[in-house]
N, C-alpha and C positions, 0 to 999 in steps of 0.2 A: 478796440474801436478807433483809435488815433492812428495804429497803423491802416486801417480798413481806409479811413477817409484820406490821407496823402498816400496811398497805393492809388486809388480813385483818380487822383486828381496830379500828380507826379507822376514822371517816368523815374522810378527811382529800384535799384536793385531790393531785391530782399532783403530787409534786415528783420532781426531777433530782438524782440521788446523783453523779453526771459531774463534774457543775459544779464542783465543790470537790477540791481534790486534796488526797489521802492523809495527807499532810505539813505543811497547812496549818493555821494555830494556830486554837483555838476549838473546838466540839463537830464531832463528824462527822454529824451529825443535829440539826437543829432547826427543827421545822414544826409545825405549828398544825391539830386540827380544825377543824372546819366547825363547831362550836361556840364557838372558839376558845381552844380547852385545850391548852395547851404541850408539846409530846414533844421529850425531848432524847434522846440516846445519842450513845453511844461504841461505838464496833466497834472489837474487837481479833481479827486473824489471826495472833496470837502461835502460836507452837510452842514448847513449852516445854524448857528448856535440858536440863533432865532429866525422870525421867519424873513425880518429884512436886512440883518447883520448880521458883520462875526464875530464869534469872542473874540478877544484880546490874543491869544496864543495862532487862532486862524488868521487873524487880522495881519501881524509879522509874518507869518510865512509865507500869504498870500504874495505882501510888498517883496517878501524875499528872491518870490522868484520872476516874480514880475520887473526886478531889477536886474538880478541874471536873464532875464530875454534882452530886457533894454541896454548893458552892456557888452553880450556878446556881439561881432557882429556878424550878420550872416541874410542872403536873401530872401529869406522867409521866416516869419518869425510866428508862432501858435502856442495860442494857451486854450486846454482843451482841459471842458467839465464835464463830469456827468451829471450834476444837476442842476434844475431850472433854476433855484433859487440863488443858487451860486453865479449863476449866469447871468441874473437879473443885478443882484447885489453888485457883481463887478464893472457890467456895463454902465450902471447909473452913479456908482460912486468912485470907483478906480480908475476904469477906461474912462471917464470922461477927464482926467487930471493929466494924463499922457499918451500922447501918440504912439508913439517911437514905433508905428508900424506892425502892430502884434494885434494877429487877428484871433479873437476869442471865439469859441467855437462849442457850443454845445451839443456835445456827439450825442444824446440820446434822440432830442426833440428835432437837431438840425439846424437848429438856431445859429448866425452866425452874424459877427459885428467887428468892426473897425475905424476907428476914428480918422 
């Protein structure tokens, strides 16, 4: 679905989302238009522990990687969820704490936000 929505909206070549496993350290997205403008993201298929937070364990890897987008730099920067509650939870408690230009984006509903 992440590559579905910046295929959509980039001119960007094909790339393989396969290729990299799940668990493997570094962004889960990082490809280049055809202008060569930098898109990074992070996908999370979190479910969230309750229905308005995370546990403790989702709570750190959320900041984890949402500090890997904030570090890297690059001209597009997306964190992309598949669920609503996820979506809700980071917009109103995470994303409101830092910009740094990372558009949150829930691929199922279409919901999308940026501070």
């Amino acid at each position: 679905m992440a590559k579905r929505y910046l295929i959509d909206r980039f001119k960007i070549a094909s790339f393989d989302t396969a290729t990299k496993s799940q668990s493997a350290k570094g962004l889960d997205i990082d490809v280049y238009t055809e202008k060569g403008e930098k898109i990074i993201a992070e996908v999370k298929t979190t479910e969230p522990l309750k229905k308005d937070s995370f546990g403790a364990n989702q709570k750190e890897a959320i900041k984890k990687d949402i500090n890997k987008l904030l570090q890297e730099p690059a001209d597009y920067k997306f964190m992309f969820v598949t669920e609503f509650n996820t979506f809700w939870i980071l917009k109103e408690k995470y994303f409101q704490l830092s910009s740094g230009g990372i558009k949150l984006v829930d691929l199922v509903k279409g919901n999308e936000y940026c501070k």
